[in-house]
DOKE-176740 format. One line per 2 residues: for each residue x, y, z of N, C-alpha, C, O. Coordinates in pm, 1 decimal. Atoms other than C-alpha are relative to their C-alpha. Example, Ala and Ser with C-alpha at 12.3 -4.5 7.8 and 13.67 -1.06 7.14 Angstrom:
BEGIN
89.0,-119.0,0.0,1230.0,-450.0,780.0,90.0,120.0,0.0,193.6,118.1,66.5  -82.0,-119.0,-6.0,1367.0,-106.0,714.0,-77.0,109.0,73.0,-26.1,219.8,89.9;
//
This chain:
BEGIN
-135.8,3.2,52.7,-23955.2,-3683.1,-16577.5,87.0,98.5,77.0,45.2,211.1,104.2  -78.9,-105.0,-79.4,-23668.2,-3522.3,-16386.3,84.6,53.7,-53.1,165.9,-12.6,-117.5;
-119.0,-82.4,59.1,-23454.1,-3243.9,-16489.6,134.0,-18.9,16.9,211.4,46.2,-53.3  -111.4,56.1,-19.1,-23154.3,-3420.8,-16347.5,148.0,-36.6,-117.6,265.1,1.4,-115.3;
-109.2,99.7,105.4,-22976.7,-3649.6,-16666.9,3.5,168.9,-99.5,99.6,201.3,-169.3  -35.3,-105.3,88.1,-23052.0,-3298.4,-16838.3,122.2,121.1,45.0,195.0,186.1,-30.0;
-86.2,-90.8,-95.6,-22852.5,-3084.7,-16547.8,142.5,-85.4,-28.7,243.9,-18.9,-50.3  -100.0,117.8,-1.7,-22603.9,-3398.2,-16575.1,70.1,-14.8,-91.9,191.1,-36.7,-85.1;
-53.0,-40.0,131.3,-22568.6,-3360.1,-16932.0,61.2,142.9,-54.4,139.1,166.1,-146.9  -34.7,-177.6,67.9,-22518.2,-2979.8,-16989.3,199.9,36.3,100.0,301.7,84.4,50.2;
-77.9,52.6,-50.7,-22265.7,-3047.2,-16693.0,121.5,-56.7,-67.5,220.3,16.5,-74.2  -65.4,70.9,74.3,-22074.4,-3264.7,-16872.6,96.5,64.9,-103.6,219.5,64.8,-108.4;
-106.0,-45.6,125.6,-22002.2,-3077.2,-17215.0,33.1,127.4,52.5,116.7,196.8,-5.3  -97.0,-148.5,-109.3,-21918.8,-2769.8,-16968.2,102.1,-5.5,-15.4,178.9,71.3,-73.3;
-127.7,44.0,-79.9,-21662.2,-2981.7,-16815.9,115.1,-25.5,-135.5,232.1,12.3,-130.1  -53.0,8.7,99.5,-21547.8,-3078.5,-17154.7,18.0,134.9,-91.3,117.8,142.7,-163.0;
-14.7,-155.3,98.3,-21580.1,-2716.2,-17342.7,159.5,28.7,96.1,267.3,35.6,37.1  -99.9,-44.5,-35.7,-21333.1,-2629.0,-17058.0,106.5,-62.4,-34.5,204.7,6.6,-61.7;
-174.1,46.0,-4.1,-21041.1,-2900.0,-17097.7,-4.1,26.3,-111.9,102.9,82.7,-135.1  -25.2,-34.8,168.6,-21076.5,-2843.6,-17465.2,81.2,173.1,-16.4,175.6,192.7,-93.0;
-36.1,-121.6,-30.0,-21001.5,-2474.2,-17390.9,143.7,-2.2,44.1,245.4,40.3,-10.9  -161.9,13.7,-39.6,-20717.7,-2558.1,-17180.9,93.5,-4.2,-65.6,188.9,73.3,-73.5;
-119.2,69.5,79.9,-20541.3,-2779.3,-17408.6,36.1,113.3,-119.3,146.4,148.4,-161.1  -60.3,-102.7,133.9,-20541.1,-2532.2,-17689.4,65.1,81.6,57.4,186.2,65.0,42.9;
-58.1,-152.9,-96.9,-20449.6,-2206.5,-17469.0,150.8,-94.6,62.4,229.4,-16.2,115.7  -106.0,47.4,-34.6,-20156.6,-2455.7,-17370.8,83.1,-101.2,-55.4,162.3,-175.3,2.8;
-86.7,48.1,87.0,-20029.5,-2594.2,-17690.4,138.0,91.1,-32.7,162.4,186.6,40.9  -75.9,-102.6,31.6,-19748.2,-2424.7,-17839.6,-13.4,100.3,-117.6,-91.8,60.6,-203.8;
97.2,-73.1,97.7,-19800.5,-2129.6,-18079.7,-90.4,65.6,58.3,-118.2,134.7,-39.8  55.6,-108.8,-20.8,-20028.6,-1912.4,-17908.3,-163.3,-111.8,-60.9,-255.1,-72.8,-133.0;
132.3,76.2,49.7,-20306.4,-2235.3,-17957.6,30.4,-59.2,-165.3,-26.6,-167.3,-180.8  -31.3,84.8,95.0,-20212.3,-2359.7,-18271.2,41.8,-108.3,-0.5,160.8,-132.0,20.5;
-30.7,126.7,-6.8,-20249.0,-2706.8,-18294.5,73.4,-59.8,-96.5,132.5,-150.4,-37.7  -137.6,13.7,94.6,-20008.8,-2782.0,-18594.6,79.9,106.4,-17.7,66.0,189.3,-107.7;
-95.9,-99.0,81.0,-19709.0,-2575.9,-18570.1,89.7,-26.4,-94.4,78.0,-129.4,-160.8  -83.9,-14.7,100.4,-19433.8,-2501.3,-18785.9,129.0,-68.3,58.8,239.8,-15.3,50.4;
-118.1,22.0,-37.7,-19206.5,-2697.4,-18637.0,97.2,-91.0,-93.5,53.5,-163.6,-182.7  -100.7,53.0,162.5,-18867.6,-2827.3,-18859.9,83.1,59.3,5.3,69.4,163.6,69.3;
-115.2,-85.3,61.8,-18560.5,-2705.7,-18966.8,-22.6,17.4,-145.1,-13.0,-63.6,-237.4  -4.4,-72.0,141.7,-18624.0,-2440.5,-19250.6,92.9,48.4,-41.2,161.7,122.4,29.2;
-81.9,-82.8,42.6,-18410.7,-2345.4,-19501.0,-66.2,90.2,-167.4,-182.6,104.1,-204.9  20.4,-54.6,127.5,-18395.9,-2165.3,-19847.6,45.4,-136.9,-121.5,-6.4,-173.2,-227.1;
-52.5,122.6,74.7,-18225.2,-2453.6,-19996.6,37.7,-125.1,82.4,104.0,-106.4,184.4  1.8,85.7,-101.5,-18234.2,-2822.7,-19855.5,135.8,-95.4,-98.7,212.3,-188.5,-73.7;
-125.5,67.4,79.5,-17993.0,-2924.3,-20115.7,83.0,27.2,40.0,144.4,-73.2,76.1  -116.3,-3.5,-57.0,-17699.6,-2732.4,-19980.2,-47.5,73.3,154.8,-89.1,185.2,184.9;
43.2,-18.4,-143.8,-17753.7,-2793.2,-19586.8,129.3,94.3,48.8,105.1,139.4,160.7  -114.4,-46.6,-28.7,-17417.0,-2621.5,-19545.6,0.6,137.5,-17.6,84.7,192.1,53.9;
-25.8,-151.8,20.2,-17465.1,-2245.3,-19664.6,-174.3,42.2,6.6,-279.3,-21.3,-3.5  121.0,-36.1,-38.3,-17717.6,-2004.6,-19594.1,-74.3,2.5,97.9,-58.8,-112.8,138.2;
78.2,-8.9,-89.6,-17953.0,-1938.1,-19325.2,-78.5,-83.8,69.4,-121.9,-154.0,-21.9  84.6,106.4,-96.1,-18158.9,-2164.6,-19071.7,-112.7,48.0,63.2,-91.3,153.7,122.5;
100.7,-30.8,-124.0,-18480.1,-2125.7,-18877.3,-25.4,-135.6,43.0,-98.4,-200.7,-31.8  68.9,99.8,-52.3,-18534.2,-2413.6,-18686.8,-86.0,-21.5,108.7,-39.1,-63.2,214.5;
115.9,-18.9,-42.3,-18852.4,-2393.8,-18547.6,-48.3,-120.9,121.7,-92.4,-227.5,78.7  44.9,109.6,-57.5,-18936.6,-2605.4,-18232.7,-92.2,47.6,141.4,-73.7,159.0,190.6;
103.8,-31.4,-85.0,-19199.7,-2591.2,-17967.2,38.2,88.6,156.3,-9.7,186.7,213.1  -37.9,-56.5,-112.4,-19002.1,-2550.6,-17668.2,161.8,59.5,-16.3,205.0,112.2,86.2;
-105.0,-153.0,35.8,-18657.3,-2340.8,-17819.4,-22.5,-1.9,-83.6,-70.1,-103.9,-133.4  -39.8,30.3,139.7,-18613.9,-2225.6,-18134.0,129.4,69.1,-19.4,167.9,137.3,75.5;
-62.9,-55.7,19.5,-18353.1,-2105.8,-18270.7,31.2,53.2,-175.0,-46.0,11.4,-261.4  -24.4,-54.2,148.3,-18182.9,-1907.4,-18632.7,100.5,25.3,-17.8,153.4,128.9,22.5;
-160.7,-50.5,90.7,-17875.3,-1906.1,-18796.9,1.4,146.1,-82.4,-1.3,127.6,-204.1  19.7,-134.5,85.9,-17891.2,-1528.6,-18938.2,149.2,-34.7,-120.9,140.9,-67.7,-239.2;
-130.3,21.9,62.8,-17518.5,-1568.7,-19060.4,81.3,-139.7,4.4,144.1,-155.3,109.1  -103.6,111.3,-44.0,-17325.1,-1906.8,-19091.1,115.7,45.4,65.1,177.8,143.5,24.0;
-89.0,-8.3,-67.2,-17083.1,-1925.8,-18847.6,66.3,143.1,73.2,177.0,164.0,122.7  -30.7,-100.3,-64.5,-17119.2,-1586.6,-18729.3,-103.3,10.5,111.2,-78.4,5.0,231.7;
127.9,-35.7,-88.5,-17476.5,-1523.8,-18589.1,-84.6,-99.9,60.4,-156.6,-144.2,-29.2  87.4,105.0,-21.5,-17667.2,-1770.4,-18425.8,-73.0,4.3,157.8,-13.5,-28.8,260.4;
60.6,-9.9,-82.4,-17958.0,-1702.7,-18192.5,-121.9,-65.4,26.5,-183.9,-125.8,-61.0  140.6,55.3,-85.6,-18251.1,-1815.5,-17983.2,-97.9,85.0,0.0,-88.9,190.2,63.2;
113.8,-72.1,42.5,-18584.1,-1694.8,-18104.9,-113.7,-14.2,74.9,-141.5,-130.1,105.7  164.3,48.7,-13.6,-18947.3,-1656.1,-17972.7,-68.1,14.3,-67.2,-27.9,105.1,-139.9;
81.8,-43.7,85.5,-19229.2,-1646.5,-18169.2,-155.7,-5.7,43.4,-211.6,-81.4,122.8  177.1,-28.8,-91.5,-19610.5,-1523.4,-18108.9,-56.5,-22.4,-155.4,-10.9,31.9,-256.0;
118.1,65.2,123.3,-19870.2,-1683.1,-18382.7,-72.0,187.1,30.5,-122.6,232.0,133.4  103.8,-95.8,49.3,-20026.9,-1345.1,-18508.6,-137.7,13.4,-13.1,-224.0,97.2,13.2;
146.1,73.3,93.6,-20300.9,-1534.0,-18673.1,14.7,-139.5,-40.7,108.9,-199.4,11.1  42.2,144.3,27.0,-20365.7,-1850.0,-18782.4,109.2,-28.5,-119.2,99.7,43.4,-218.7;
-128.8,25.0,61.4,-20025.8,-2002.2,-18960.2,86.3,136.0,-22.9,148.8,136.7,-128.9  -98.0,-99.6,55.9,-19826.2,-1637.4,-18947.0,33.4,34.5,150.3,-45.4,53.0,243.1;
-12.7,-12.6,-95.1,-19616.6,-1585.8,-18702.8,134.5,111.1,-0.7,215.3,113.8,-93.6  -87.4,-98.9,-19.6,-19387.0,-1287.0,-18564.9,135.4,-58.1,93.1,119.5,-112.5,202.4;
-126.0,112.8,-82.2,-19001.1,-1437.8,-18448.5,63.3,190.8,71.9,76.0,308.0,36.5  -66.2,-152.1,-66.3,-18848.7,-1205.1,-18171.3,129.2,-32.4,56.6,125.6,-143.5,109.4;
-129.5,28.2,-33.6,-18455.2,-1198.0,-18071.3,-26.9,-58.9,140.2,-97.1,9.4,214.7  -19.6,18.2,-172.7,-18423.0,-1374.3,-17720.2,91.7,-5.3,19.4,99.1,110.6,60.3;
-134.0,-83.2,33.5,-18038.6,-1354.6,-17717.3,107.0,-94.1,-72.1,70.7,-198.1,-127.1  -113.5,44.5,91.4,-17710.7,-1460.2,-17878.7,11.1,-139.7,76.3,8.2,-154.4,198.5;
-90.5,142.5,-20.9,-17595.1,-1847.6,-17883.4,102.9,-1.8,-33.3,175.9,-29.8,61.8  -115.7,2.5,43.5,-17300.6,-1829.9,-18088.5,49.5,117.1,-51.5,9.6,152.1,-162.5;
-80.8,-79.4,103.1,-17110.5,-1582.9,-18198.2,118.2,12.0,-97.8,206.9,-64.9,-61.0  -148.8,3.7,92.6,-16814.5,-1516.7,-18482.9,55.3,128.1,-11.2,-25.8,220.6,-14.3;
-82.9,-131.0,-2.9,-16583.0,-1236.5,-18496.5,-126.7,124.3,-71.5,-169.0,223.2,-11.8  131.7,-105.8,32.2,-16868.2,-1037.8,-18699.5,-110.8,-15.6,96.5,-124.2,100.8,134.2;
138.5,24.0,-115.4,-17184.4,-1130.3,-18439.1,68.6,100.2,110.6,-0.4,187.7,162.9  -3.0,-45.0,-155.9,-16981.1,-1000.4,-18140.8,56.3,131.3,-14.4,113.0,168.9,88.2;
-20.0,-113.9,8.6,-16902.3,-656.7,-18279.1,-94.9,68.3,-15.1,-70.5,187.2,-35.5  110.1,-26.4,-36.0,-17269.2,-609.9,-18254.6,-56.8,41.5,123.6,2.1,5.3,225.4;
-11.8,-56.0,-158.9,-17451.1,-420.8,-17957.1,-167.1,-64.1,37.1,-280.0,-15.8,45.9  109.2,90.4,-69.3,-17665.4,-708.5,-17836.7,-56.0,42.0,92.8,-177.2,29.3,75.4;
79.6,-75.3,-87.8,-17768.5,-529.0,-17527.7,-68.6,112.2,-15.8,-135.0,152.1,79.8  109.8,-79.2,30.1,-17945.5,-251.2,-17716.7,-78.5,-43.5,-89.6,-159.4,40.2,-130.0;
81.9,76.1,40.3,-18111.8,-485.9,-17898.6,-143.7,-34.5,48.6,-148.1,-98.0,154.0  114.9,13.5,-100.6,-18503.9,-498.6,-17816.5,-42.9,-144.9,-73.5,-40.3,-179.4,-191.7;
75.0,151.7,11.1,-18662.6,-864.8,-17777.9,-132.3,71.4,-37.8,-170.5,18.7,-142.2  147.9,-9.5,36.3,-19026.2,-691.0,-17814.8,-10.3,46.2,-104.8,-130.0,55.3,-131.7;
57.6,-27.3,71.8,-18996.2,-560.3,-18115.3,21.9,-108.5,-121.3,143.5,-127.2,-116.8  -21.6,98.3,81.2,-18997.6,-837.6,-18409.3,115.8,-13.1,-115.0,137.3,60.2,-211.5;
-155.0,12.2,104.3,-18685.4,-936.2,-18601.9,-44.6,-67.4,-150.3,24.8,-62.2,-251.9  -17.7,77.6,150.4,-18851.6,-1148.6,-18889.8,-159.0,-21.3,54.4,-213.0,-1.5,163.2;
150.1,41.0,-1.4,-19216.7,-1270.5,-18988.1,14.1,-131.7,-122.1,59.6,-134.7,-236.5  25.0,138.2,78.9,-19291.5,-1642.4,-19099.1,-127.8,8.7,0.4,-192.7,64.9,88.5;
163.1,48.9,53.2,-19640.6,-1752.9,-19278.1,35.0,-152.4,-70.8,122.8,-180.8,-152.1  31.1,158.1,20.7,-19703.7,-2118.7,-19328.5,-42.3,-18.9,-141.5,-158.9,15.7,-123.1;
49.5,11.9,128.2,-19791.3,-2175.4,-19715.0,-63.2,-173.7,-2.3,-179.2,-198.9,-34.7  16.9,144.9,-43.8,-19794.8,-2574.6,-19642.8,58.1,-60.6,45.9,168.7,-7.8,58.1;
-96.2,82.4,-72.2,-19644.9,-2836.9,-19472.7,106.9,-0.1,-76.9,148.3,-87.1,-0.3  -119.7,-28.6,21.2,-19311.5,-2793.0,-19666.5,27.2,127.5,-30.8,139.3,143.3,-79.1;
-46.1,-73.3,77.5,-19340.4,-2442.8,-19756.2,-49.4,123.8,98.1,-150.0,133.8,168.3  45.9,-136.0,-101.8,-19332.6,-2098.8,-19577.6,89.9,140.1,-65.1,199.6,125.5,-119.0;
-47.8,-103.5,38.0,-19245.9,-1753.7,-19668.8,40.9,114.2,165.0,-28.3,138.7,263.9  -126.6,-54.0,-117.9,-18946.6,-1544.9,-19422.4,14.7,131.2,-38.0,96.4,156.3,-126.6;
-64.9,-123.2,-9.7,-18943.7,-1184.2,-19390.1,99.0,25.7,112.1,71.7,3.2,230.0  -112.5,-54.9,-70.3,-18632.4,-1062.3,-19243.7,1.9,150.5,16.3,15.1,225.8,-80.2;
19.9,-162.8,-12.1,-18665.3,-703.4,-19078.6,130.5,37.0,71.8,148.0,158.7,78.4  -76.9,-55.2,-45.7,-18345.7,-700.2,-18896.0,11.2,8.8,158.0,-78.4,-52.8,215.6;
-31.6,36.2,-136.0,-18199.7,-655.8,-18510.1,-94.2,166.8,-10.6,-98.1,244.8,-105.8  80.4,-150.8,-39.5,-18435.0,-328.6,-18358.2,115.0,65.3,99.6,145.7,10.1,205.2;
-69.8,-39.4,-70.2,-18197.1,-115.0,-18228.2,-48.9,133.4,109.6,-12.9,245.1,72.7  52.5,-64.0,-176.3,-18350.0,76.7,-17857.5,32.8,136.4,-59.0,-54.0,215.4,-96.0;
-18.3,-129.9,-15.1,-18109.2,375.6,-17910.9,-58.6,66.6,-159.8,-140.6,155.8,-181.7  48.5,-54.8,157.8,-18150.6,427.6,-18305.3,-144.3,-3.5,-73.3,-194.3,49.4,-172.5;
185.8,-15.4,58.9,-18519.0,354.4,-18342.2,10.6,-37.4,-77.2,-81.1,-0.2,-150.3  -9.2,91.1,164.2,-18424.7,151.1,-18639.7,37.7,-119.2,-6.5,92.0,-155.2,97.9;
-73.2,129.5,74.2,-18320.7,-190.7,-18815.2,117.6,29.7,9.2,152.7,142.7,-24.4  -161.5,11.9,48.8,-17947.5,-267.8,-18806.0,-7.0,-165.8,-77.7,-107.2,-234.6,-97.0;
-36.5,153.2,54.0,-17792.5,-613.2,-18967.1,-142.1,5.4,-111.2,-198.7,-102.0,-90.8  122.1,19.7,77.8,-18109.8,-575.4,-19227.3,44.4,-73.8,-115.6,27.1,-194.9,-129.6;
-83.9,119.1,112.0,-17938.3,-711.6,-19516.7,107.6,-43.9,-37.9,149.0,-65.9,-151.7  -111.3,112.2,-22.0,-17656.1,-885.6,-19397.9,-43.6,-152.7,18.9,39.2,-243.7,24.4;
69.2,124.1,-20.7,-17876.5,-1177.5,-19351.0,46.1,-98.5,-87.7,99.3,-73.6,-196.0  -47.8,125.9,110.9,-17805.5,-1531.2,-19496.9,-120.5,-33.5,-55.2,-106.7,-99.1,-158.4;
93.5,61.3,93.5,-18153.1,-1600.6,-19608.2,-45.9,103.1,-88.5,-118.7,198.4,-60.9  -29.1,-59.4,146.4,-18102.8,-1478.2,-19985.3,-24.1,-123.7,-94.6,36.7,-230.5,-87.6;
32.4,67.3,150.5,-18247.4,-1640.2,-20310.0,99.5,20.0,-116.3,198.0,91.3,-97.1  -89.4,-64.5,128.0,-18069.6,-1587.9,-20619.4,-91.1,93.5,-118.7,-58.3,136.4,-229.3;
88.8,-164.7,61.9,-18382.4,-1320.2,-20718.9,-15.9,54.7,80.2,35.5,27.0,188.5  4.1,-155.7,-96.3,-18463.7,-1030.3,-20557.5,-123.1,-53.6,77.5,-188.2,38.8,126.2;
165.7,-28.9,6.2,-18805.7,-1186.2,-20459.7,18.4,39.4,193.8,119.9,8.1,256.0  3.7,-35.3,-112.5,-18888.5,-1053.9,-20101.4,-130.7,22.3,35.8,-190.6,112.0,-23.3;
-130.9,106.9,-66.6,-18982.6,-1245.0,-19856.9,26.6,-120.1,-62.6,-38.9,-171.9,-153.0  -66.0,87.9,52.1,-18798.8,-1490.7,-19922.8,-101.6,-155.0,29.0,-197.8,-146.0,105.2;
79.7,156.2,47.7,-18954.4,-1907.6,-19994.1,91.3,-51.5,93.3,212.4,-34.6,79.3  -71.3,68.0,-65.5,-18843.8,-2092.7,-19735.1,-54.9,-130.5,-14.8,-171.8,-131.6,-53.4;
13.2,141.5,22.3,-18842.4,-2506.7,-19745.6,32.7,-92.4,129.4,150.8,-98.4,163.5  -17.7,76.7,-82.6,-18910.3,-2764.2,-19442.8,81.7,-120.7,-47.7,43.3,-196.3,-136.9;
-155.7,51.6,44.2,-18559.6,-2948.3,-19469.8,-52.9,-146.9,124.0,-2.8,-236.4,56.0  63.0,81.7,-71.4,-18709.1,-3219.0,-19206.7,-168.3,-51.9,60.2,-179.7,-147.7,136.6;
//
């Protein structure tokens, strides 16, 4: 009997362990094969007020403020459905957004933290813009995603 179909075989699920590897290490999410992708809100009833994350593979972006704040987010999967969203910079601004000091603003340190509860349901901490010179949170609770309780973080709802 020749050791061949056995060399031939081990071969094989190698070749396969690796593309399997690939594909994950080059989904989106940091390997997570179902992300969070959707437009979340706090309320899907009134699409008009309140805050946005809309979560998508290749941009995302977040309404912090209607019609004032509105930026382009990244986000790094932590762990397995929780993920850390980081400023990448301003899209829109409104007379309040642009009296803000966007250039001392740090992208590495995390502006908000999403966790996946289920396919319609996720919970949104909001920590605020990291400000370089002050070593602190600014805009922390000027934010639009607000409940009508105190609960914190806030219940967010896949609106699509």
């Amino acid at each position: 009997m020749s050791i061949y179909p056995k060399i031939a075989t081990w071969s094989y699920v190698r070749a396969i362990s690796i593309i399997f590897l690939l594909a994950i290490h080059s989904t989106p999410y940091g390997g997570q094969l179902e992300g969070p992708s959707g437009y979340w809100k706090v309320s899907c009833e009134d699409m008009a007020s309140g805050g946005f994350l809309d979560f998508r593979a290749d941009a995302s972006k977040m309404e912090v403020n209607p019609n004032q704040i509105l930026i382009s987010v990244n986000s790094h999967r932590a762990e397995p459905g929780r993920f850390s969203l980081y400023l990448s910079e301003p899209l829109d601004l409104g007379a309040g957004g642009m009296r803000l000091s966007w250039d001392r603003f740090s992208s590495e340190t995390p502006i908000a933290t999403f966790v996946i509860l289920d396919d319609a349901r996720a919970r949104f901490k909001w920590y605020g813009f990291w400000h370089i010179d002050m070593n602190t949170y600014v805009w922390s609770d000027e934010h639009a995603f607000v409940q009508q309780t105190t609960e914190r973080p806030v219940a967010l709802t896949r609106c699509e």
